[in-house]
N, C-alpha and C positions, 0 to 999 in steps of 0.2 A: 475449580474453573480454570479452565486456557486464559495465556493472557489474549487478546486482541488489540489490533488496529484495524483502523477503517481506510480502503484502499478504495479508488474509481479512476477512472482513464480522462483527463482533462478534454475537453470537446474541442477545442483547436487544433490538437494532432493528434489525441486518440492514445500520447505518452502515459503510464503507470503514474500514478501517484497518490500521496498518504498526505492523512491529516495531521497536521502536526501541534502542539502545544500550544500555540499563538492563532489557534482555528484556520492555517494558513495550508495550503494545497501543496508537499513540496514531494519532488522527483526522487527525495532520499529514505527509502525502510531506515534508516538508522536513526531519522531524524523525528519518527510519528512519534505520537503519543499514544502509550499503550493503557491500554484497561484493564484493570484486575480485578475488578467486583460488577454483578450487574446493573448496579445505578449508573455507572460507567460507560457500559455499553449500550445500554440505551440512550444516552446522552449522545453517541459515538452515532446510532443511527437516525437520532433524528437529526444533527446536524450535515449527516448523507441524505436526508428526503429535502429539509429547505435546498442543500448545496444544488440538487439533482433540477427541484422545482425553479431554481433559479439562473438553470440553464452555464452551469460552474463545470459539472462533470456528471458523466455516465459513467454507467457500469458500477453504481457504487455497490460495495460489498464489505463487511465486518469478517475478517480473517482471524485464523487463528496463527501464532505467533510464541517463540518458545525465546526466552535468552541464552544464551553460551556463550560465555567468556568474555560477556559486556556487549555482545552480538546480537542481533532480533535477527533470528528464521522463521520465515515462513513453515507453516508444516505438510502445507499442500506443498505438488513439485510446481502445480501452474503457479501460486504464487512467488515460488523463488524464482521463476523463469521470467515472471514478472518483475521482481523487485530487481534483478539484476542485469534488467535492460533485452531489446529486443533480443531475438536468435539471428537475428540477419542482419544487415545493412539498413537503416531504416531510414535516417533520416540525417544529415548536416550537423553531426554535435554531436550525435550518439552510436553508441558501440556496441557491437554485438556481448549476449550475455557472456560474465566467465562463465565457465564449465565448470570450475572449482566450486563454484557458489550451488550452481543447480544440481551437483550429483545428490545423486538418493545416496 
């Protein structure tokens, strides 16, 4: 099995973000909590249906996710585009993604 995290877009600005160990919503892939077995990730999505139901965040989705070198990648490219922040200007705080992060 892949490892996974559970990512969704916070409904105030629509920002990327992952669940992380403390069941807490944070802006950081490095900081999620990853699943390695199925009991896991089903844990991982129901706590994306209460978050979803509870008007927390959209777009939620269980990703697949690889380590390197103490690293979590995404293994989609939308998800590293994702994890490593808008491609454009977006918003007061945040920076467009690195390049370095989302090559194939």
């Amino acid at each position: 099995m892949t490892d996974k995290v559970l990512t969704a877009n916070r409904l105030g600005d629509g920002i990327a973000v992952w669940l992380n160990a403390n069941g807490e919503w944070t802006e950081r892939l490095q900081d999620a909590l990853v699943a390695r077995h199925p009991e896991a990730v089903a844990a991982l999505e129901a706590i994306g249906k209460r978050d979803f139901a509870a008007n927390r965040v959209v777009d939620v989705a269980v990703v697949d996710v690889q380590e390197i070198n103490g690293q979590l990648w995404p293994i989609r490219l939308r998800e590293r585009i994702r994890a490593a922040g808008p491609t454009m200007e977006y918003a007061t705080g945040y920076r467009p993604a690195d390049a370095a992060f989302i090559a194939v």
